[in-house]
C-alpha positions in Angstrom: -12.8 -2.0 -63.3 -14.9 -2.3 -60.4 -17.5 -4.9 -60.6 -21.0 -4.6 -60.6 -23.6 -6.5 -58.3 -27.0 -6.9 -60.4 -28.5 -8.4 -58.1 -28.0 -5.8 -54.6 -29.0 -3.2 -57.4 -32.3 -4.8 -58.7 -33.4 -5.0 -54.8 -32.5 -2.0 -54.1 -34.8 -0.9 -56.9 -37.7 -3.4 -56.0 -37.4 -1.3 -52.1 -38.0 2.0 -53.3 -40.3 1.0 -56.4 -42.2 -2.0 -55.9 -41.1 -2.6 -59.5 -39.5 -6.4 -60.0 -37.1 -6.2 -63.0 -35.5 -9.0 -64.5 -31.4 -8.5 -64.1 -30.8 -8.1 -68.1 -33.4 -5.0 -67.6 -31.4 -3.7 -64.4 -28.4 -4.1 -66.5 -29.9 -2.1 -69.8 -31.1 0.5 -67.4 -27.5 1.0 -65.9 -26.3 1.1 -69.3 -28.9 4.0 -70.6 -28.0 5.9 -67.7 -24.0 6.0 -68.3 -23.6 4.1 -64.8 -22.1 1.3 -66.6 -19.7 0.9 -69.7 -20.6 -0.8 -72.8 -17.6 -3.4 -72.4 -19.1 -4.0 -68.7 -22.7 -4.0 -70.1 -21.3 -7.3 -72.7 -19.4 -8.9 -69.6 -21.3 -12.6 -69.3 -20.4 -12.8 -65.8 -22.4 -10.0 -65.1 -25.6 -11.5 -64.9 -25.4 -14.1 -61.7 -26.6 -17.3 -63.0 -26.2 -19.7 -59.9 -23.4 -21.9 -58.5 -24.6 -24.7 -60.8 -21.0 -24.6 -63.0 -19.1 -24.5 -60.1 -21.1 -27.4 -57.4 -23.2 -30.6 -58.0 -26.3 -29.4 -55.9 -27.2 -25.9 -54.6 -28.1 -27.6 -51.4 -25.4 -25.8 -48.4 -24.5 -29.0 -46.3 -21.6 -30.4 -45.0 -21.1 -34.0 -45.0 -20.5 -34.9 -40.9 -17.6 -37.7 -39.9 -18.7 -40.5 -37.3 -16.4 -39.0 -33.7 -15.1 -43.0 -34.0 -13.4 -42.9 -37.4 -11.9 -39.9 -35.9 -11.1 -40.6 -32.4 -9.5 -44.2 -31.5 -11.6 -45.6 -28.5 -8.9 -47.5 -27.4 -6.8 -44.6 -26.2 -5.3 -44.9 -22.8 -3.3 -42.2 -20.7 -0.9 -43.0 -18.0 -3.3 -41.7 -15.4 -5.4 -44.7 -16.5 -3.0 -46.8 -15.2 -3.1 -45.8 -11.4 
């Protein structure tokens, strides 16, 4: 069964209406209208709640490595040598 994205849908609507509706109301709409099943209607992971179960923060960073811890200083080549 093909999931369904709430959220793409509700701002979709918001375009064309100007009407913001909460994503339980876009999901009883869809349901009234026979666009989704009942069974997909009860799904809890239909409704995005955030990444909150899944990260610590909902802040996208990366945490950056000093070059040195990477790349030994010391290196020397054989062309060094000459």
């Amino acid at each position: 069964m093909a999931k369904v994205n709430l959220v793409l849908i509700r701002a979709a609507i918001r375009e064309h209406t100007g009407q913001d509706l909460s994503l339980e109301r876009v999901r009883d709409l869809l349901l009234e209208e026979g666009l989704i099943t009942p069974s997909q209607a009860k799904d809890p992971d239909l409704i995005f709640r955030g990444y909150g179960e899944y990260f610590e923060t909902d802040e996208a960073s990366a945490r950056v490595e000093p070059l040195d811890e990477i790349i030994p200083k010391e290196t020397q080549y054989e062309s060094d040598q000459r």
